[in-house]
OpenMM code with the backbone's topology and positions (N, CA, C; nanometers):
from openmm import Vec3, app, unit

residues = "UNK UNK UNK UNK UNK UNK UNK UNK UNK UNK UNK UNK UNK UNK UNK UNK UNK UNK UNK UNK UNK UNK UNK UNK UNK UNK UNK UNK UNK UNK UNK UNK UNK UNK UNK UNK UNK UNK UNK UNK UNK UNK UNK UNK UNK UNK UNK UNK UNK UNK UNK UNK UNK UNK UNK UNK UNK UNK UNK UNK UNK UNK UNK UNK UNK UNK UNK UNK UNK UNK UNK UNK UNK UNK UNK UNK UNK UNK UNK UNK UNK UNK UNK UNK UNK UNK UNK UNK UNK UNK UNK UNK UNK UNK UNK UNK UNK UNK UNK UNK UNK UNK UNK UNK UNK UNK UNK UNK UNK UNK UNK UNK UNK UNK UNK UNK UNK UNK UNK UNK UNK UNK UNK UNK UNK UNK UNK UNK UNK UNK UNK UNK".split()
positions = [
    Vec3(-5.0830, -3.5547, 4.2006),
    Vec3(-5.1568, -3.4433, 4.1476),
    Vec3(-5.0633, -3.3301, 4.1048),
    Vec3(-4.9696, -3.3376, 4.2335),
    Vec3(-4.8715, -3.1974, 4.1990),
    Vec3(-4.7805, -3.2002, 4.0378),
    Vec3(-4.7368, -3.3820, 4.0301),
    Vec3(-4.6095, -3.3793, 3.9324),
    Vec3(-4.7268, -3.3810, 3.7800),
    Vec3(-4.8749, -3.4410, 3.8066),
    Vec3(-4.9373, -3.4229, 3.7000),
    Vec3(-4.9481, -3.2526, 3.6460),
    Vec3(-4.9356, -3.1636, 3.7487),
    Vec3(-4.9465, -3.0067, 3.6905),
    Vec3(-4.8105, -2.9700, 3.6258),
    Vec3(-4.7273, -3.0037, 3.6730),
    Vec3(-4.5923, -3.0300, 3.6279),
    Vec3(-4.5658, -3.0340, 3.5017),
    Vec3(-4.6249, -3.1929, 3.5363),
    Vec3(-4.6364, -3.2511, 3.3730),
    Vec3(-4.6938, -3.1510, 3.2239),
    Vec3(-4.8000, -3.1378, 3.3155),
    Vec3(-4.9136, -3.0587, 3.1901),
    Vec3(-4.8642, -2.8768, 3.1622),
    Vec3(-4.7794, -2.8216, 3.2718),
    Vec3(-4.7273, -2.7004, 3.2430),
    Vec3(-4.5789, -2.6987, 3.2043),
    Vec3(-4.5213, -2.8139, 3.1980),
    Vec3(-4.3945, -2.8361, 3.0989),
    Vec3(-4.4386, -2.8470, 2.9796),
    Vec3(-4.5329, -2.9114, 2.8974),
    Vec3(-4.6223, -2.9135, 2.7886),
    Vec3(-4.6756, -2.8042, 2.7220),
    Vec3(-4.7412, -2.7715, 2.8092),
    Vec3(-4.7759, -2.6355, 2.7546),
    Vec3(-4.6907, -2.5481, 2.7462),
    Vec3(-4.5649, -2.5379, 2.8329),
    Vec3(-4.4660, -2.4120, 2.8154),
    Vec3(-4.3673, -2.4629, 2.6571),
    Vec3(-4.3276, -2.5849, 2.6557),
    Vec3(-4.2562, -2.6234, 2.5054),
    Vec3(-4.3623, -2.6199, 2.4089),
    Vec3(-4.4571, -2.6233, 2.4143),
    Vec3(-4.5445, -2.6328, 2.2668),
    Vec3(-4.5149, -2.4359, 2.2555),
    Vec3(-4.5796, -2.3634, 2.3528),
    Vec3(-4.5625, -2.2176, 2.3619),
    Vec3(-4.4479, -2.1936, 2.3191),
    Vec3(-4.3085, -2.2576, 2.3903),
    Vec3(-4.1910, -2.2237, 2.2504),
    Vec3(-4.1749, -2.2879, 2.1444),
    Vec3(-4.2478, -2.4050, 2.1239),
    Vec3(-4.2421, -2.3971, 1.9714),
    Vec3(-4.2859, -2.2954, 1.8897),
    Vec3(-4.4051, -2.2394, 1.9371),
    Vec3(-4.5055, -2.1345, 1.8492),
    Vec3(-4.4431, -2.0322, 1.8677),
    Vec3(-4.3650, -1.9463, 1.9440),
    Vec3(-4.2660, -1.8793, 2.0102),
    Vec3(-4.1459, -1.8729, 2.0273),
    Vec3(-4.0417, -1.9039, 1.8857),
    Vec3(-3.9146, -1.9729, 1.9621),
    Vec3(-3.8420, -1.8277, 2.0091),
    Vec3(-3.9250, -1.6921, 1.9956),
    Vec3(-3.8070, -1.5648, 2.0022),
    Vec3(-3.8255, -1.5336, 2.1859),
    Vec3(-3.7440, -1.5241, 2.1996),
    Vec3(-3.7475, -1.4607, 2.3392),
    Vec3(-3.7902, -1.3419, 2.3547),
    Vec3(-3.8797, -1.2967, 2.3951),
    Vec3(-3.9434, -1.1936, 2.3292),
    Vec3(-3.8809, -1.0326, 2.4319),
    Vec3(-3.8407, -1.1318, 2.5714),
    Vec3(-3.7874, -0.9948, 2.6812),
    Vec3(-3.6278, -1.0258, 2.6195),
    Vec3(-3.5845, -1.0700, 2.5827),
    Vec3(-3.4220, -1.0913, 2.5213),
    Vec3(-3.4143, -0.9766, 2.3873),
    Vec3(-3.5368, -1.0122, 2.3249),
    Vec3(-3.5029, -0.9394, 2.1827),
    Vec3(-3.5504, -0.7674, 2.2385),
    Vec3(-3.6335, -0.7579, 2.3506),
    Vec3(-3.6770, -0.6424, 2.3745),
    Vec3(-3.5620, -0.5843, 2.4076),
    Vec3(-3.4912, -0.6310, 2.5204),
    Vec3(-3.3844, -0.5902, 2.5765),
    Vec3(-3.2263, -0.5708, 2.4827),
    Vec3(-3.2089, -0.6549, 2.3367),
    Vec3(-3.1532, -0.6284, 2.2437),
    Vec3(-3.2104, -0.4512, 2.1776),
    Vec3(-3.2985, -0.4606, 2.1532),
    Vec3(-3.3595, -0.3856, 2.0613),
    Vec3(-3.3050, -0.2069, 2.1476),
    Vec3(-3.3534, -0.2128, 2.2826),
    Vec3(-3.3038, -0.0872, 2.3716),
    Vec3(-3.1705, -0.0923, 2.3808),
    Vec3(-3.0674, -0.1821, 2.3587),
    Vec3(-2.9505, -0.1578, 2.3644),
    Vec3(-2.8884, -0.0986, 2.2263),
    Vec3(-2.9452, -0.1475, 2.1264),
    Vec3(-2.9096, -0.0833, 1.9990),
    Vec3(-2.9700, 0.0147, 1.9792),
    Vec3(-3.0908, 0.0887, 2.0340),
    Vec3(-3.1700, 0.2053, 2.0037),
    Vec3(-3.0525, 0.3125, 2.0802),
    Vec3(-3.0168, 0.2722, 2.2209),
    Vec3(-2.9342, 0.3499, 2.2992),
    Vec3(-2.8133, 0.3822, 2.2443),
    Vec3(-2.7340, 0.2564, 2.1727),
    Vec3(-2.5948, 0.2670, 2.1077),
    Vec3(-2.5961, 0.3784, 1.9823),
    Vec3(-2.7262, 0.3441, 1.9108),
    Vec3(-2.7457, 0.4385, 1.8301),
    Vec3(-2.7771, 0.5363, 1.7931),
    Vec3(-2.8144, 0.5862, 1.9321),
    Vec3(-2.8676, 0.7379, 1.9895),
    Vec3(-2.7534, 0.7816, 2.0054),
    Vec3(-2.7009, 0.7357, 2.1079),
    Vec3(-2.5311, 0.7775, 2.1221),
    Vec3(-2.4324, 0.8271, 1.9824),
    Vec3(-2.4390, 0.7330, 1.8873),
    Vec3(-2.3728, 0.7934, 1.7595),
    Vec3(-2.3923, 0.8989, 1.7342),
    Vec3(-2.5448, 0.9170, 1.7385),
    Vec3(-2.5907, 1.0206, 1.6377),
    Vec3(-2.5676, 1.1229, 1.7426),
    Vec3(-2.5532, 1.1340, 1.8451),
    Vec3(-2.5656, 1.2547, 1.8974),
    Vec3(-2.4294, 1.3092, 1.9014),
    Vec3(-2.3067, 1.2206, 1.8943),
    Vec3(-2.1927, 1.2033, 1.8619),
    Vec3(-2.1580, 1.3192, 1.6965),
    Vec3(-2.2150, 1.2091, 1.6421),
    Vec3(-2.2093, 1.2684, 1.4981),
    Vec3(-2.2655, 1.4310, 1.4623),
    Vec3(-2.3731, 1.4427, 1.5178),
    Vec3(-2.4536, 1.5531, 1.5235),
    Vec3(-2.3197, 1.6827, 1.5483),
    Vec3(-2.2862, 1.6399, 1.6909),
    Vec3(-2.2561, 1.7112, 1.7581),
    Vec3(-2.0844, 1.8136, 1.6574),
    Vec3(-2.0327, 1.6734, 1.6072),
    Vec3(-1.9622, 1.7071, 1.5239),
    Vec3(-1.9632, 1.7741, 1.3741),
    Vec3(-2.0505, 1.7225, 1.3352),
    Vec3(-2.1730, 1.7968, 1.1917),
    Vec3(-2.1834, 1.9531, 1.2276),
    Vec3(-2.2183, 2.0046, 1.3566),
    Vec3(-2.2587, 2.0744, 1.3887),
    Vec3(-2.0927, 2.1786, 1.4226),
    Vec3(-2.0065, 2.1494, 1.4945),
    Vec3(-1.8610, 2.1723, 1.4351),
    Vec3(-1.8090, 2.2153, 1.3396),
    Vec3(-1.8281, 2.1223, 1.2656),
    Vec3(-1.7505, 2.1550, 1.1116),
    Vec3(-1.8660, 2.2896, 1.0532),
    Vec3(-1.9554, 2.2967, 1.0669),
    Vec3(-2.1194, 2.3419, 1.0008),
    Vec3(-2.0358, 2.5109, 1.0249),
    Vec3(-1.9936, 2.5050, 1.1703),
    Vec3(-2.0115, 2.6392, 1.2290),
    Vec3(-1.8563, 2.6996, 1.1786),
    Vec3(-1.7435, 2.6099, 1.1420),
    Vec3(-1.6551, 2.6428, 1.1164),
    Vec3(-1.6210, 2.7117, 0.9447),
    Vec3(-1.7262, 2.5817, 0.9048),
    Vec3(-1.7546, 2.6562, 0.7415),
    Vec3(-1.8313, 2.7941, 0.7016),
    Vec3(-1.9359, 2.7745, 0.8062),
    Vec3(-1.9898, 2.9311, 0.8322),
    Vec3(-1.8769, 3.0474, 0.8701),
    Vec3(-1.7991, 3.0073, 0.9462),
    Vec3(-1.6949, 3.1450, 0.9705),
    Vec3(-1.6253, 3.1637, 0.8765),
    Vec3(-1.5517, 3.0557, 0.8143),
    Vec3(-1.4446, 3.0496, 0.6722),
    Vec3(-1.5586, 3.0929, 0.5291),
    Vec3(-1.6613, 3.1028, 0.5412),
    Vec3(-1.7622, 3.2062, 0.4631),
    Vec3(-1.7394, 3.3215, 0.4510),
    Vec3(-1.7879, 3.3490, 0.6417),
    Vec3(-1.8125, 3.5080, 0.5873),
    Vec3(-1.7082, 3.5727, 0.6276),
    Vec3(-1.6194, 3.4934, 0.6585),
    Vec3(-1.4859, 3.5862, 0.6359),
    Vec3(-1.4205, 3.6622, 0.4763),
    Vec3(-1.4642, 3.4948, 0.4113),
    Vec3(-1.4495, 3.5349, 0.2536),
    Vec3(-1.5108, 3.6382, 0.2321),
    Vec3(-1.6585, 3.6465, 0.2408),
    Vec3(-1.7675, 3.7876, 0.1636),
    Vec3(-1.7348, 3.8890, 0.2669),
    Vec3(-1.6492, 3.9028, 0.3699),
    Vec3(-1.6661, 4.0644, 0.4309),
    Vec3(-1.5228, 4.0557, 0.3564),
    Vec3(-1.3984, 3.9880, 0.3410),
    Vec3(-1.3105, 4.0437, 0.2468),
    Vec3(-1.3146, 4.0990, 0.1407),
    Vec3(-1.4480, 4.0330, 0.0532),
    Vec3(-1.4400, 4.0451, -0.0759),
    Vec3(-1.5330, 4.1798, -0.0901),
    Vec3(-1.5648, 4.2385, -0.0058),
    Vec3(-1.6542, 4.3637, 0.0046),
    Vec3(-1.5871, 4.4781, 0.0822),
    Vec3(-1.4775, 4.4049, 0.1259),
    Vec3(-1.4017, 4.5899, 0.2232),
    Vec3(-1.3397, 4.6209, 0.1277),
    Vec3(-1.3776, 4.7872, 0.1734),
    Vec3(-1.3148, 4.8837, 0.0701),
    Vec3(-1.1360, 4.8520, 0.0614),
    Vec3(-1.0958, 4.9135, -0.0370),
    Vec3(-0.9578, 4.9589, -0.0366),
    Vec3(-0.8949, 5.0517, 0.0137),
    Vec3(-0.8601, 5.0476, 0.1233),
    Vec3(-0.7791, 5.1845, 0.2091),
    Vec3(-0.7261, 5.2507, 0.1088),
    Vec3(-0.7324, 5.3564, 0.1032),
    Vec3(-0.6292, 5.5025, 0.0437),
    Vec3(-0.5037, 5.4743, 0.0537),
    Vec3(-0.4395, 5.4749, -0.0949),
    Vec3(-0.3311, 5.4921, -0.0927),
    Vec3(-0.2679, 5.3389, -0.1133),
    Vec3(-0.3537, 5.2284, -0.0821),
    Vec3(-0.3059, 5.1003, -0.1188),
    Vec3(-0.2538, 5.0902, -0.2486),
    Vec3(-0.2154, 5.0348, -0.2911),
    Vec3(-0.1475, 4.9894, -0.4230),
    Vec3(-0.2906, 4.8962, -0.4836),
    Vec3(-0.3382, 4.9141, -0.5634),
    Vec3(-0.4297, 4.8391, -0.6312),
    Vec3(-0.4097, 4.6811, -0.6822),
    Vec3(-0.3266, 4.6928, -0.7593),
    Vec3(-0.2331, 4.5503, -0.8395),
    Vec3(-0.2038, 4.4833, -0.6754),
    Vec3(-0.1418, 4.5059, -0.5865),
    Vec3(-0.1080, 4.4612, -0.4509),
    Vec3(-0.1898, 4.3847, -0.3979),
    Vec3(-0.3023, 4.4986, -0.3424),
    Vec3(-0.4439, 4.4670, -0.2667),
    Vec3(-0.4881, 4.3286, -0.3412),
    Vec3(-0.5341, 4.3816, -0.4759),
    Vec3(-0.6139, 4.2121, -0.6084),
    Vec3(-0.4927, 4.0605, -0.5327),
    Vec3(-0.3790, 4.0864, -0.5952),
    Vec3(-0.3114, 3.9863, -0.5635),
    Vec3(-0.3172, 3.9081, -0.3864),
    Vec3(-0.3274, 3.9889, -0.2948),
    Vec3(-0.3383, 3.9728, -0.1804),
    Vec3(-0.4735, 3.9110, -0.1336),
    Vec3(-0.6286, 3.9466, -0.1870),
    Vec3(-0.7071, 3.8910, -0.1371),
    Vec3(-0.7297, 3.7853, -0.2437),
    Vec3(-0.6988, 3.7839, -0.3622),
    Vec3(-0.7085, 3.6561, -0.4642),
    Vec3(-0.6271, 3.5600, -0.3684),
    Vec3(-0.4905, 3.5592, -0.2708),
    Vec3(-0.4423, 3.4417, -0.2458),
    Vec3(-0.4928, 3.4352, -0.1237),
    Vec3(-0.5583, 3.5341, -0.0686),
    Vec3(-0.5936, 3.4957, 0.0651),
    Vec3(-0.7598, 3.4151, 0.0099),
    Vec3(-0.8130, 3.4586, -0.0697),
    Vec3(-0.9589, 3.3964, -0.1001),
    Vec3(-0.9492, 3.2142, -0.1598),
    Vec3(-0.7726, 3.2254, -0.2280),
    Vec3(-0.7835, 3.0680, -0.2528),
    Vec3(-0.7104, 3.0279, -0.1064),
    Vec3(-0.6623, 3.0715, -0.0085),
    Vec3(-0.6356, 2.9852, 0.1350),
    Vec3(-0.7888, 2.9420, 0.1652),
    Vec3(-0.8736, 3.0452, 0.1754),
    Vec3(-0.9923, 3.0160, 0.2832),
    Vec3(-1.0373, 2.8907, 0.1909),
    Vec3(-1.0962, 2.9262, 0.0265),
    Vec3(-1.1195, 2.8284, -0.0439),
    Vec3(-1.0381, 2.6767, -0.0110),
    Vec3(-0.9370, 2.6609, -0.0153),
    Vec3(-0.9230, 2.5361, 0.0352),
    Vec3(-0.9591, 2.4743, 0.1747),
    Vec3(-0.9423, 2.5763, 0.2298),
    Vec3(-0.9740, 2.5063, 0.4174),
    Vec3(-1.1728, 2.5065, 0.3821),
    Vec3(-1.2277, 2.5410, 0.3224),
    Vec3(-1.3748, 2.5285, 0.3221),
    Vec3(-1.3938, 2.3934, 0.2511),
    Vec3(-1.3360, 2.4014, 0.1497),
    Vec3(-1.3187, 2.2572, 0.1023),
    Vec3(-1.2474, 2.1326, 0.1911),
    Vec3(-1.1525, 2.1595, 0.2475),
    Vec3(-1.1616, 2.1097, 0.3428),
    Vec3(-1.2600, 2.0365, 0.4399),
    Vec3(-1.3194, 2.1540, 0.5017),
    Vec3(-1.3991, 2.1491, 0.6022),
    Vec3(-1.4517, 2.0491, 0.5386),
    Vec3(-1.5404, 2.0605, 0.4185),
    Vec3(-1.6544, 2.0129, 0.3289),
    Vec3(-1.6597, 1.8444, 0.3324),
    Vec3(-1.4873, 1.8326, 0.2897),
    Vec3(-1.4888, 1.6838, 0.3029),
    Vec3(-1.4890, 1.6243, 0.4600),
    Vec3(-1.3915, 1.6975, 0.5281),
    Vec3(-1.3882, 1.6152, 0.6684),
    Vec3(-1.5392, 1.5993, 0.7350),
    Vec3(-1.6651, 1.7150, 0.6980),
    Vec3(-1.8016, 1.6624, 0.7278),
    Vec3(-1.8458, 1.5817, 0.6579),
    Vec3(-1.8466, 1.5612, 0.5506),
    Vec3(-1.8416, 1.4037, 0.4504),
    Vec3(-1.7881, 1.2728, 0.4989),
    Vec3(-1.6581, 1.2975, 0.5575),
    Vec3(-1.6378, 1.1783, 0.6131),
    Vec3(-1.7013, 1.1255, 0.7698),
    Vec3(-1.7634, 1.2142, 0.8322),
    Vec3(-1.7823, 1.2431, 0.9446),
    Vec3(-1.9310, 1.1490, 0.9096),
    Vec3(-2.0120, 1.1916, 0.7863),
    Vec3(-2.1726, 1.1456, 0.8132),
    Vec3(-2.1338, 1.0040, 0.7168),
    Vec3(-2.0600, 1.0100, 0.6367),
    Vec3(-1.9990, 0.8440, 0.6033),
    Vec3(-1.9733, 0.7869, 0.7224),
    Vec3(-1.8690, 0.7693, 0.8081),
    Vec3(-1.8269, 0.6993, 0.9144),
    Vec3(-1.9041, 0.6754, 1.0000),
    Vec3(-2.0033, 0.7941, 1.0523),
    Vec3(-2.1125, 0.7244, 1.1762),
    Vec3(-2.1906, 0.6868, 1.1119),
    Vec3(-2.1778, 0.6564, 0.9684),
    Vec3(-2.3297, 0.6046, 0.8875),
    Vec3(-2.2990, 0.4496, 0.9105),
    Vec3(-2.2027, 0.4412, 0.8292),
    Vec3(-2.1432, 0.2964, 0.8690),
    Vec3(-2.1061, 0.2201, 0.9898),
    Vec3(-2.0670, 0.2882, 1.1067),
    Vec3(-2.1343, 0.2484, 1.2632),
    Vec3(-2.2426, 0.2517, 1.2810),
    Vec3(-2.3072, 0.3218, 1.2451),
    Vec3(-2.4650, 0.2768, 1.2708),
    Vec3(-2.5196, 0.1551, 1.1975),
    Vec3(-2.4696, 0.1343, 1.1178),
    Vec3(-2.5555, 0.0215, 1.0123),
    Vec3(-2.4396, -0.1086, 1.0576),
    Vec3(-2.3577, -0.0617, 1.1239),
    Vec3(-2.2761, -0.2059, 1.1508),
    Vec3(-2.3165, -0.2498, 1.3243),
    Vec3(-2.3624, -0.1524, 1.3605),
    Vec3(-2.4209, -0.2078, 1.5138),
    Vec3(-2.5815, -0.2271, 1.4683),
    Vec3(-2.6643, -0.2422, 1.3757),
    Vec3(-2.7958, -0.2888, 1.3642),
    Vec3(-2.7479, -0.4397, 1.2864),
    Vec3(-2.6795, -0.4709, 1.2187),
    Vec3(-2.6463, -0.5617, 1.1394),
    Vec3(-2.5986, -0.6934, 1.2627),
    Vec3(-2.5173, -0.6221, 1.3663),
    Vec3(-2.4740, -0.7128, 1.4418),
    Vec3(-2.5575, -0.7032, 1.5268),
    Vec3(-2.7056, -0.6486, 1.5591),
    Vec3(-2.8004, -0.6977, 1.6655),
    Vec3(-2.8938, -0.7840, 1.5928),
    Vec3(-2.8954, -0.7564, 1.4260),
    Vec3(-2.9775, -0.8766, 1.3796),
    Vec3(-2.9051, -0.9740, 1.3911),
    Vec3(-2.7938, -0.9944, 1.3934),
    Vec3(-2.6811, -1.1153, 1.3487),
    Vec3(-2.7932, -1.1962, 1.4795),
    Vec3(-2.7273, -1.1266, 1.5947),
    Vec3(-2.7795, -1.2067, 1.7566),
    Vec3(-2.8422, -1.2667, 1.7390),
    Vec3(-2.9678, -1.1514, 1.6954),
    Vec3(-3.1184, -1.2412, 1.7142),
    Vec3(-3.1571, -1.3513, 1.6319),
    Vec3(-3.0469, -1.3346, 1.4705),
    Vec3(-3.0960, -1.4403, 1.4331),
    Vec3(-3.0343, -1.5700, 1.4806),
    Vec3(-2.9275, -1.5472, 1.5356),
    Vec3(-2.8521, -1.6495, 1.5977),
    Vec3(-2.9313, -1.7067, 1.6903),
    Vec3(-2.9877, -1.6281, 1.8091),
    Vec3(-3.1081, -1.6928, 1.9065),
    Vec3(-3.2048, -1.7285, 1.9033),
    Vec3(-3.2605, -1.7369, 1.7166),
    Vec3(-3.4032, -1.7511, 1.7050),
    Vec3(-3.3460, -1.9109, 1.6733),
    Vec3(-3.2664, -1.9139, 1.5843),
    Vec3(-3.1638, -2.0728, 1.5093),
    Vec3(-3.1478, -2.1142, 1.6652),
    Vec3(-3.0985, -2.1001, 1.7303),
    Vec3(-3.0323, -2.1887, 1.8617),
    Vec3(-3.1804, -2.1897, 1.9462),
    Vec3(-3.2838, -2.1829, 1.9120),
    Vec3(-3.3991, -2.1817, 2.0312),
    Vec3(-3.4791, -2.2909, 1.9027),
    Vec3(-3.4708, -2.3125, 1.7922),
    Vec3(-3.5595, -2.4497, 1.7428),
    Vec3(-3.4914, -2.5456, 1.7646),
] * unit.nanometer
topology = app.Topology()
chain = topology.addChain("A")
for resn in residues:
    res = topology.addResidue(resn, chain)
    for name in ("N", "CA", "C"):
        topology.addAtom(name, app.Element.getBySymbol(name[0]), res)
């Protein structure tokens, strides 16, 4: 009686993975590991976005309170122009700067992110192929 239940719930459990070949607590447990990995980036990335964000903000308004203080008395005029024209193309480059290194910043965790979803589909499709 016993090996006949046996029998009949080995049956029923392979027909169920035929109709079923995904593991369904495997792919769950995939799925939270890449949600987690990819939380992690972004908060990563964020955090750095948010860096550069605050650094371009200072290399701003440093520019517009230069470009708005008066001229002390007695400065040399021709002097002063020449002096904040080269100090306005320093900041100008380090903003540009900045500009790209946050460019590369949301490129690079873009492409970790899309290369750790690519390799959790890879898995699963690998485990769905190795389970028919």
């Amino acid at each position: 009686m016993l090996d006949k239940a046996k029998s009949e719930t080995g049956i029923t459990e392979s027909r169920e993975q035929a109709q079923f070949p995904v593991n369904f607590v495997e792919a769950q447990k995939r799925t939270a590991r890449l949600f987690a990995e990819t939380s992690e980036l972004a908060a990563k990335a964020t955090r750095e976005i948010i860096e550069h964000q605050t650094e371009l903000l200072r290399l701003e308004t440093e520019q517009i309170v230069e470009a708005f203080a008066p001229q002390k008395i007695g400065e040399d005029s021709g002097a002063t122009a020449v002096a904040r024209f080269d100090r306005w193309q320093e900041q100008t480059d380090l903003m540009l700067a900045q500009a790209r290194q946050l460019n590369d910043i949301v490129r690079d965790y873009g492409w970790q992110i899309l290369k750790l979803y690519v390799s959790g589909y890879h898995k699963g499709a690998r485990s769905l192929w190795e389970t028919r």
